[in-house]
Structures are given as structure tokens and as C-alpha cells.
N, C-alpha and C positions, 0 to 999 in steps of 0.2 A: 189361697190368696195370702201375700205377704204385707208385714208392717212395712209402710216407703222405710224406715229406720232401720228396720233388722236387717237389709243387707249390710250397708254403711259399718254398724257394728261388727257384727261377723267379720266382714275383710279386716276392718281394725284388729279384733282378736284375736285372729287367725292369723295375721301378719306380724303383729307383737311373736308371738309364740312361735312361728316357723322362723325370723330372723334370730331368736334365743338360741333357741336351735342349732339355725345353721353357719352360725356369723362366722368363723373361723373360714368358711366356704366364700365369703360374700365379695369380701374385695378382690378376688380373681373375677369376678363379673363385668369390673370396669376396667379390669387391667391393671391392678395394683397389686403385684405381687403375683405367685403363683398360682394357679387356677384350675389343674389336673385331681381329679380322684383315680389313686390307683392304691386300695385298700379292701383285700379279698375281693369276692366278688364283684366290688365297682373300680370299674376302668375304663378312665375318660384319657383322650389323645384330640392333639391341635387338629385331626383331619382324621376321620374312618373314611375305608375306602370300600366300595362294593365290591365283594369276592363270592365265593362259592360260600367261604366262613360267617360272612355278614347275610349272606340269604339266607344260610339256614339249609345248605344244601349237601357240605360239605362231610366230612368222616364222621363228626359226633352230633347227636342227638340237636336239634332245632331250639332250645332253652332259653335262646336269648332274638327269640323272634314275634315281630319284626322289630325289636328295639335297637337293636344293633343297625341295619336298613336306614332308617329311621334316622339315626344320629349320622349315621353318612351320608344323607340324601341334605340333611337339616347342616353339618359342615363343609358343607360344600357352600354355605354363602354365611355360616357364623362358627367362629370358633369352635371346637367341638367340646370341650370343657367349660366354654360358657353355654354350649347346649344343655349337658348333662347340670350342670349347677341350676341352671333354670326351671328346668323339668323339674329338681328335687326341690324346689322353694314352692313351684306353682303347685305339685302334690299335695306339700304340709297345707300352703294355703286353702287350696281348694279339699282338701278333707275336712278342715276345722270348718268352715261356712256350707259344706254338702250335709254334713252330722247337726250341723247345727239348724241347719233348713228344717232338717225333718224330725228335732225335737222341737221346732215352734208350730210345726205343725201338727203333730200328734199328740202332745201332751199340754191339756189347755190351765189354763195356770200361768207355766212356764213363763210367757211371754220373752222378751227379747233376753232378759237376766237368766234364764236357764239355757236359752239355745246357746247364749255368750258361753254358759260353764259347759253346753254340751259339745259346744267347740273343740273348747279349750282341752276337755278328758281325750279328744278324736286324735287331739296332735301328742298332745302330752302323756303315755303313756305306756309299758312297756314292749310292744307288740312294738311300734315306731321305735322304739330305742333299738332294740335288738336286732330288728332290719335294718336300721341304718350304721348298726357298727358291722353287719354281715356284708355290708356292700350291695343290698337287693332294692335300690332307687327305685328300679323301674316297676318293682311290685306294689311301692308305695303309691306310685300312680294308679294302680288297679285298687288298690286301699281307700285312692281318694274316691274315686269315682262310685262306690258303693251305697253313700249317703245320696247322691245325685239320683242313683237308678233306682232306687225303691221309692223318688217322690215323683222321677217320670214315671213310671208307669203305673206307679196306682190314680197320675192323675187321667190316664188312657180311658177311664170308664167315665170320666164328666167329659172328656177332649179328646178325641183322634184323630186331627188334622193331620194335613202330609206335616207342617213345621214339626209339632210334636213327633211324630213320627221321625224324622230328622237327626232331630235334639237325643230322643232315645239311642237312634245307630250311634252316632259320635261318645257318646259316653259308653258304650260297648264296646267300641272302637279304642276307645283311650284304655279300658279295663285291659282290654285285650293285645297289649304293650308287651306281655308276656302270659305264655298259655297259662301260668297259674291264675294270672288276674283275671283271664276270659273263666274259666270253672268259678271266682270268686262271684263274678258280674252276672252268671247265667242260675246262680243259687237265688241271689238277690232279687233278679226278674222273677223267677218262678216262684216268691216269696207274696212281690208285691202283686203280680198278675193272679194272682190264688186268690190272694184274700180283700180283692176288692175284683171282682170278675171283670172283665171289659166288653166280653161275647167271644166268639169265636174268631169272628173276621179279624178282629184288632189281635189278638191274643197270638195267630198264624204270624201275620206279621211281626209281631214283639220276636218271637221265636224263630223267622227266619233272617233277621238282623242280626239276632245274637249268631245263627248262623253264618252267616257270614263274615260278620266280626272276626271269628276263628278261622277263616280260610288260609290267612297267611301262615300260620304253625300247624295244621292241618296238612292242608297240601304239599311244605315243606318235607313234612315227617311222613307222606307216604313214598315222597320219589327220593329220599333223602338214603346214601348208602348207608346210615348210620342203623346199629343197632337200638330198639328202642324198650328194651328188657333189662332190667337191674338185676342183680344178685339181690335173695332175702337179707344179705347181712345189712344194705342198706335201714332196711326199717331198723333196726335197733340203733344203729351208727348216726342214720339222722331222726331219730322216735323225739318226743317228748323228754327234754332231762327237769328233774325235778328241781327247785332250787330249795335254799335251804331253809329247814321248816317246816316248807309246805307240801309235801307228796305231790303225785299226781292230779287230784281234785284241787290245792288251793293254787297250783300252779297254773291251770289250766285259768282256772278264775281270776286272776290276776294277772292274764295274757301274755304271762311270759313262757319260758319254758324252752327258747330255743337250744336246736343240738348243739352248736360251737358255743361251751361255757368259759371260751376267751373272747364272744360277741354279745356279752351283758355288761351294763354298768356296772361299776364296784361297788353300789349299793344293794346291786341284786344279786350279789355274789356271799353277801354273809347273812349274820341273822335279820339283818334290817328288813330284808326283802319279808319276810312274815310281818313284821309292823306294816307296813308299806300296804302289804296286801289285805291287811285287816284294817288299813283308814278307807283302800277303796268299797269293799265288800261291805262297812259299815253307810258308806251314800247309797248302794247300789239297794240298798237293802231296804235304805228308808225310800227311796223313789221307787220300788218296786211295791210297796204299801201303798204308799198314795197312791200310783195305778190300780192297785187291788181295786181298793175300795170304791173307784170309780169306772172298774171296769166294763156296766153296761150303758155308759156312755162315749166310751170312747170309740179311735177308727181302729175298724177289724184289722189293720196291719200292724195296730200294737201287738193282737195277739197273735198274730204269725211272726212281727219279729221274736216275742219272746218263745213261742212254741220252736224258733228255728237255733235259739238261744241254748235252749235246752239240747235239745236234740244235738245239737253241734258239739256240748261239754261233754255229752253222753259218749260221744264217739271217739273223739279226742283222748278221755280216759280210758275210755274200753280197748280203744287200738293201741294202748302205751305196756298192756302184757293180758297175757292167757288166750283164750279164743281171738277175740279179738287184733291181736299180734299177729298171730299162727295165720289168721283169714289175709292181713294186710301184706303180709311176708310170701303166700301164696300169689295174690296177683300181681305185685310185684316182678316176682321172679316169671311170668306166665302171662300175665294182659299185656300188648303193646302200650304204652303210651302212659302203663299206673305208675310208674313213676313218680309222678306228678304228687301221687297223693304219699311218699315217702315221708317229705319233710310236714310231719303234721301239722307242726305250729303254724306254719303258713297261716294254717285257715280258723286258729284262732281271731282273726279279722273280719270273720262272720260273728264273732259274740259282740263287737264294736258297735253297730245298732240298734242293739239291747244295753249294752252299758249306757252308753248316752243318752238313751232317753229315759235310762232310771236316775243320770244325773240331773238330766231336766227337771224330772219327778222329784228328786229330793229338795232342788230349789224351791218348786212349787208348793211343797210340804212348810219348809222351812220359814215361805213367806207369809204364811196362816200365822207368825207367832212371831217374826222380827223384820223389819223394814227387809226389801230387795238387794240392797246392795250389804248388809252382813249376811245375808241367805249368800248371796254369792260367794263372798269373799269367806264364808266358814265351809262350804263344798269346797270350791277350789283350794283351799289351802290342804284340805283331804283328800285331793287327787293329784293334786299337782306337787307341792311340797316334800310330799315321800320319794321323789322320782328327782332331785337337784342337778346330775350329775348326765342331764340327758341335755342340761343348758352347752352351749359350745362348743357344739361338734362331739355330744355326748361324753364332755370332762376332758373335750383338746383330741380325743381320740381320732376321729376323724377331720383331718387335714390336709391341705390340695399340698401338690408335687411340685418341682419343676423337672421338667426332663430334663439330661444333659444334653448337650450337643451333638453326641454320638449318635443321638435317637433319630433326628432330623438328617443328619449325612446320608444314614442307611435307608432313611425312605424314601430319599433323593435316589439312591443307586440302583434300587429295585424297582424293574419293571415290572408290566403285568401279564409279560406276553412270553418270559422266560421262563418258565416252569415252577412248583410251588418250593416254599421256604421251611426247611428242616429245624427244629430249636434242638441246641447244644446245653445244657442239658435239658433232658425230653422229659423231665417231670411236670406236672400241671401248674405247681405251684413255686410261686419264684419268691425269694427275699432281697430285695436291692437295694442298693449303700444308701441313697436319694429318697428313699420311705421307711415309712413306719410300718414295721409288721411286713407281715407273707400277704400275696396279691395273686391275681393271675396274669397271664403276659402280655403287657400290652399289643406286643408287635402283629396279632392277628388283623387287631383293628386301624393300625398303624401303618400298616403296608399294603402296597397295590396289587404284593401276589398272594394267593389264597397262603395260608401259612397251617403247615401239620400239625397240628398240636395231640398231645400224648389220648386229653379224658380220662385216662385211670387214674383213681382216687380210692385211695388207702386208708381210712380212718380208725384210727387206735388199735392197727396192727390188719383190721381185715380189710380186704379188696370190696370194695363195693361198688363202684366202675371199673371196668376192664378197660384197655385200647381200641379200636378200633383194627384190624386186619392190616388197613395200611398203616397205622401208626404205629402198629407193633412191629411191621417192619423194615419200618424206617429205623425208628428207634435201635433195632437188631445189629441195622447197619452201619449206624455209627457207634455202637457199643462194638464193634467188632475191628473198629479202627479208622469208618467211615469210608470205606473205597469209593471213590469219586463213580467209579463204572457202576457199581452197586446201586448208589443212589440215585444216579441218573436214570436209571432202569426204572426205580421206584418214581420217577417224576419231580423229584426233587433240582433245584436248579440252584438254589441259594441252601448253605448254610449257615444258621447266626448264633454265634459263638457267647453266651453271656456267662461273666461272672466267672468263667472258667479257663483252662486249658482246652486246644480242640484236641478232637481224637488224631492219631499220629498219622496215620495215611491219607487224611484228608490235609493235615497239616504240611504233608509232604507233597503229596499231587494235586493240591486243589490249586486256583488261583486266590490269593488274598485281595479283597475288593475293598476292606478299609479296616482298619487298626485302628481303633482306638485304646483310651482306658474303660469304658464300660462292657465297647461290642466289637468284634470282630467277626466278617461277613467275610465268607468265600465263594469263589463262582463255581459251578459245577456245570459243563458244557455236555448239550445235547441231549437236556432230559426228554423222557419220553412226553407224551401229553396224556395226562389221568385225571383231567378236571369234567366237569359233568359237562354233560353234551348240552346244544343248543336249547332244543325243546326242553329238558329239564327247566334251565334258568326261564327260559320266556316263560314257565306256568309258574316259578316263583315267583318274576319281577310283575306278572299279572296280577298273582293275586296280593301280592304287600301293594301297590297300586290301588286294589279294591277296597283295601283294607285303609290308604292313603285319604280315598274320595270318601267313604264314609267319616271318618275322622274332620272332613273340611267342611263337607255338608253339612254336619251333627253341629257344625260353629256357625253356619249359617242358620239354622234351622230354632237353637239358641237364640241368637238374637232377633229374629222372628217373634218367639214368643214371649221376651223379657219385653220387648215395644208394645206389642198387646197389652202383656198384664200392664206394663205402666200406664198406657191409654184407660185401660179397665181402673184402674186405680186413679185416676183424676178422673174422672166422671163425678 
């Protein structure tokens, strides 16, 4: 049962703190200004279009499924860059009020002044910073949904209505935006379903939602031609980097630590970052006492978060060198789909449930010995204050686009039914006059025809994605001059020219379909046809559909049982 007050609050804090955030983003919302994210890994376009590349079915590995889907299903009736801005505003929102939910509810004390700072730590700190300079939005949506799914389902064992039941799919569903956030969401369940039992029956069910949740990157990634095996170099290339100061252990504890050390704030680039990590470690420390000492009253999923707390720093350090490495670098190179677990920091997002409610806890400490609102305002100023430069779009860093005009001609000219779209040059990663920094290319999600893209990725000299079969030889063929017949062969029908000169024989024999100063597009007549056959797409578009109705339901099912509780609460 909640305070009527504590939501009100919450959405306040939480809204304060995500527009801090992300305000440099915000006026492309109403159409003032430009409104595109295209900064490493995020890449928002006025329109995605469903392809082989957007299912998830296409040459390389399913990574961005069903979020990619998803945004082209959702631009086909709202801008697609006010799609993606949206998403990333409702994430921060809805993580500060999810975290917050379930420090008013597990740490009694707290009341609404701690959940406000437990908020506040969920949005505010460097896990969120670092994923938002990497461009990983849509993980941050699996981020939010974390603090949600450990309070649906441990309240499964007072309540297993079909609503609840509902309300759980959709926040599985929303985790599951990308496959890293479904393994986040299904740690989380098997956290809260442990340590507050429900029975068997309900417990089937928790477990075959979450199964299904995953169907859409699942399904994708068995009929998918992509290879779904890394090279060992990856674990080193994306491991844990330390920052400075603090080794492996204070890094980990201070949620930072990601591998691109040009996607950290310049404050967690020098020694500051040790101060920073020693004001949070100093709350986490005192809230983790006051829990102590009132440990046999509390609810058992305290001690499973913090027992999952543990357990999660344990592994995070251990995989960052010696056996542990050696183990993570073996299934990598050798399990389908491990992958996943390369980028470790990722799942520092699992310690996120345990910081916060040892924030809660220090408020509640603090309020034994000074009024609530300097309890508050002496935590936050220790969690939040070390971290300044995550205000802004993390210090202006990240900043919306406009495309040039070139961009919109060329997706005028491609159709979907002439064969797919070659990139000139065929590296993964693009730098453009129009943005800040290295990105990825928009034109996959841009264009109507599936588009090749390379997947190999190089990191500080070693390979640690390879191409794909056909991208390698694609790639071959325009590195060899591009011979229109070559490529045709290869299925290719369009090639798009960025930033460069084209190769000499396609420059020769191809047809030119538009000249600009950004892009130049060539026709190449008669390509073969190499896109996935029927049945493949129909068991994609099935299952992101299934993956669609859980998501819709889970918002019905929500409101369902917010009208309950508030009936329940005026009585």
C-alpha cells in the first residue's frame, strides 16, 4: 500500500531530474529546433521503416530487437525522433518513481523523503550517465522497469489476479526492448519470486511471461542468418575499465566503469571520480547500517536484494581478469547468444536496487537526529552533487541533429522491392559534418530497403566482431571497384555513397540516382533477390506482435490495479 502523496512526489522528482538531464533533447519534442539523436549507438530518423534489418532478421546478430520494430511501427503515426526522445524521458521518469516505489516500501523509516532521495540516486548516477553518452536509450528502458518488477511480483504472493498478472507481462515486455534488458528483468523476477514465495501456480506463470517477453530476440536469433559467436578479444575490448583511483572494486561500486572511456563525464575521467565514489559509498554505507540493525524486521526481499547485490559485485570483479576472464572469454568465443554478457557494466544495473534502498536507509538514519528535509537535502547533495556534468545532456554532450536534405531525397528514391542498399564506405561506424562525434548509420533505419551493413568492429587495434559472409562480400566488391554485375549478384540494388568518393567502376557503369553534398546513390540493375523468405518474416512479425500485445495488455492491466488500490485507499 502506497502514501495518496508518494506518487505526486515521485513523478515531481523524477521529472525535475530527467528534464536536467535531458533538456538539450526536449525542445525537438514540440518541434522547436532539431529533434534527431544520432550519437554512437543512438539513432533516431523522421521515419524507420520495417525491413529484414528492423526485424532483427537480417546479416548481423538481432541487438536491437524489438526496439528498432517498435520505433517503426510507433513512426508511422509520430515522428520518429520524437518517438525515441520520448521513450528516453519516460525511462528516466519512470526509473526515479519505480526505485522509489520500492524504497517506500521496503525500508520503513524512509517515508516519502527517502523514496524522493531514492529516486533521485536511480536517475542521477553514473550507470545513467554512461549509457546515455554510449547511446544505449533503449536499455535505459529495461533499467527503468527493474524497480517496477521486483514490487510486481513480490506483491504475487498477497495478489494473483489475472490484472496483476497483466501489469507483470508489460513490465517484461517493456524490459525486454532489448535482449540485455529481458536477462536484466528475468534476474529481477527470480530475486523477487524467491524471496517472497508465491506457490508454484503463480510462480509458472511469472516465468512463462518472462518467457515470452523474450520471444521476439529469441525467435529472431534462431532463424536469423547472422552469426551469433564473438571473438574472446571482445571481453577485454568491452570488460570493465577502471577509472581513475579506483581499480576494479571501487569502480564497480560506483556503477561506473564502462568500456568506451570517451562515454564518461569529464568528471569521471580524472581523480574527481574517487571523491565522487567515496561521497556515495559514504550514504550507501550509513543506509546499509540502519538496515543492519533492523534486519529482523524487515521484508525478505531486502535481503535478497542486497544478497543479489553482492553476488553481482562479486562477478563483475572476478570477470574483469584471471579465471574469471579466462571462463567469460571461453563462452563468448563458444555459447550462442553469450555475447550478451561481454559488455559487463551493463549489469551493473543490478547493484541499482540495493543502492537505493541503502539511500532510503541513510535518510532514515539521518532523520533519528535532524528534521527530514536536511536528511534529505545532506544525502542528496552526496549523491547527486559529485555527478554535475550528467545535467544537459551530460555537459551538452549529447545533442539532437538535423538531417540535411540529402537524407530525405534518398529515402524518397528507394524503394523496397529493388533489392538491398550497399554503404560506401562499409565501415560500421560513421563521422558526419551535421554531428558530434562517431555514430552509427542512420540509413538502415531510414530506408525502405533492408540496407548491408559491415558489423565488424575493431576496438584498439583488435577485431572483435567480424562481417557477416555477405557483408564481407559486399564489402570485397566495392573495395575492388564495385562492379555493378558483381553486386547485383550479391543482391545489392542501390549504392549510398557517404562522405566519400565512389569506387571507379561503379562510378563508371552504375547509374547515378542523386548527387548531392552529403550522399550520392547509385542504381544497380537486376539484383538478385537475398532477403529472408516469407515464413522467416511472418515468425518474426508474429512474434514482436506477441511481444506488442503483452506490452498493451501490461497498460491495461496497470490501470486495473492503480483504480483498485485507489478504491482500497479511500475506504
Amino acid at each position: 500500500m502506497f502514501s495518496g502523496r508518494l506518487l505526486p512526489t515521485l513523478y515531481l522528482v523524477s521529472v525535475v531530474a530527467a528534464v536536467a538531464v535531458l533538456a538539450p533533447l526536449l525542445p525537438g519534442l514540440i518541434g522547436v529546433g532539431p529533434g534527431y539523436l544520432l550519437y554512437r549507438d543512438a539513432v533516431s530518423t523522421p521515419r524507420t521503416h520495417v525491413t529484414d534489418t528492423t526485424l532483427g532478421i537480417g546479416d548481423l546478430p538481432p541487438r536491437a530487437v524489438p526496439q528498432d520494430w517498435f520505433v517503426a511501427m510507433a513512426s508511422t503515426v509520430v515522428d520518429g525522433g520524437t518517438v525515441v526522445t520520448a521513450i528516453l524521458l519516460a525511462a528516466l521518469v519512470f526509473a526515479g518513481v519505480g526505485f522509489g516505489r520500492l524504497a517506500f516500501r521496503l525500508v520503513p523509516g524512509a517515508g516519502r523523503t527517502g523514496a524522493a532521495a531514492a529516486a533521485l540516486a536511480a536517475i542521477w548516477n553514473p550507470y545513467v550517465a554512461e549509457r546515455l553518452l554510449q547511446g544505449h536509450w533503449s536499455l535505459l528502458v529495461g533499467y527503468a522497469a527493474l524497480g517496477w518488477i521486483l514490487v510486481a511480483a513480490s506483491e504475487l504472493r498477497d495478489h494473483h489476479d489475472a490484472a496483476r498478472f497483466l501489469r507483470l507481462g508489460g513490465l517484461l515486455a517493456a524490459a525486454g526492448l532489448t535482449p540485455t534488458g529481458s536477462v536484466l528483468a528475468g534476474v529481477v523476477l527470480i530475486v523477487g519470486l524467491g524471496c517472497r514465495p508465491v506457490g508454484l501456480r503463480p510462480a509458472l506463470i511469472a516465468a512463462g511471461l518472462w518467457v515470452l517477453s523474450t520471444l521476439s530476440w529469441v525467435v529472431t536469433a534462431v532463424i536469423s542468418d547472422a552469426t551469433t559467436t564473438s571473438a574472446a578479444a571482445g571481453v577485454d575490448a568491452f570488460g570493465l575499465r577502471s577509472e581513475p583511483g579506483l581499480g576494479p572494486v571501487g569502480t564497480v561500486l560506483s556503477l561506473g566503469g564502462i568500456w568506451n572511456a570517451d562515454a564518461v563525464p569529464t568528471s569521471r575521467s580524472i581523480w574527481w571520480a574517487a571523491i565522487a565514489t567515496l561521497c556515495l559509498l559514504l550514504v550507501v554505507a550509513m543506509g546499509a547500517v540502519h538496515l543492519f540493525r533492523r534486519r529482523t524486521t524487515l521484508d525478505p526481499l531486502v535481503r535478497g536484494i542486497a544478497a543479489l547485490s553482492v553476488a553481482v559485485a562479486v562477478l563483475l570483479i572476478g570477470g574483469s581478469f584471471g579465471p574469471g576472464e579466462w571462463l567469460l572469454e571461453f563462452a563468448v568465443e563458444h555459447v550462442p547468444g553469450a555475447g550478451l554478457l561481454r559488455d559487463t557494466q551493463k549489469f551493473s544495473a543490478l547493484l541499482v536496487p540495493g543502492v537505493t534502498l541503502a539511500v532510503a536507509g541513510a535518510v532514515a538514519a539521518a532523520c533519528r537526529r535532524v528534521p527530514s528535509g536536511f536528511a534529505f537535502v545532506g544525502v542528496v547533495l552526496l549523491v547527486v552533487a559529485p555527478l554535475p556534468d550528467l545535467a544537459w545532456g551530460a555537459g551538452g554532450s549529447v545533442r539532437p541533429v538535423a538531417y540535411p536534405d540529402d537524407w530525405a531525397a534518398v529515402s524518397a528514391i528507394v524503394p523496397d522491392d529493388q533489392g538491398s542498399v550497399a554503404l560506401w564506405p562499409a565501415d560500421t561506424v560513421r563521422h558526419y559534418r551535421f554531428a558530434d562525434g562517431v555514430s552509427l548509420d542512420p540509413a538502415a533505419r531510414m530506408l525502405r530497403a533492408p540496407v548491408i551493413e559491415s558489423g565488424a568492429l575493431t576496438v584498439d587495434g583488435e577485431v572483435v566482431d567480424s562481417p557477416s559472409e555477405h557483408a564481407a562480400a559486399v564489402a570485397s566488391a566495392l573495395e575492388a571497384g564495385g562492379s555493378p554485375e558483381d553486386l547485383a549478384a550479391l543482391g545489392v540494388g542501390w549504392v549510398l555513397v557517404e562522405n566519400n568518393s565512389p569506387p571507379a567502376r561503379l562510378a563508371a557503369d552504375a547509374r547515378l540516382a542523386h548527387d548531392g553534398d552529403d550522399l550520392r546513390l547509385y542504381r544497380v540493375d537486376d539484383p538478385a533477390d537475398r532477403g529472408a523468405g516469407a515464413a522467416d518474416r511472418t515468425m518474426a512479425i508474429a512474434a514482436h506482435l506477441l511481444w506488442a500485445a503483452m506490452l498493451g495488455t501490461g497498460v491495461v492491466g496497470a490501470i486495473v490495479v492503480s483504480a483498485r488500490e485507489r478504491r482500497r485507499t479511500s475506504r
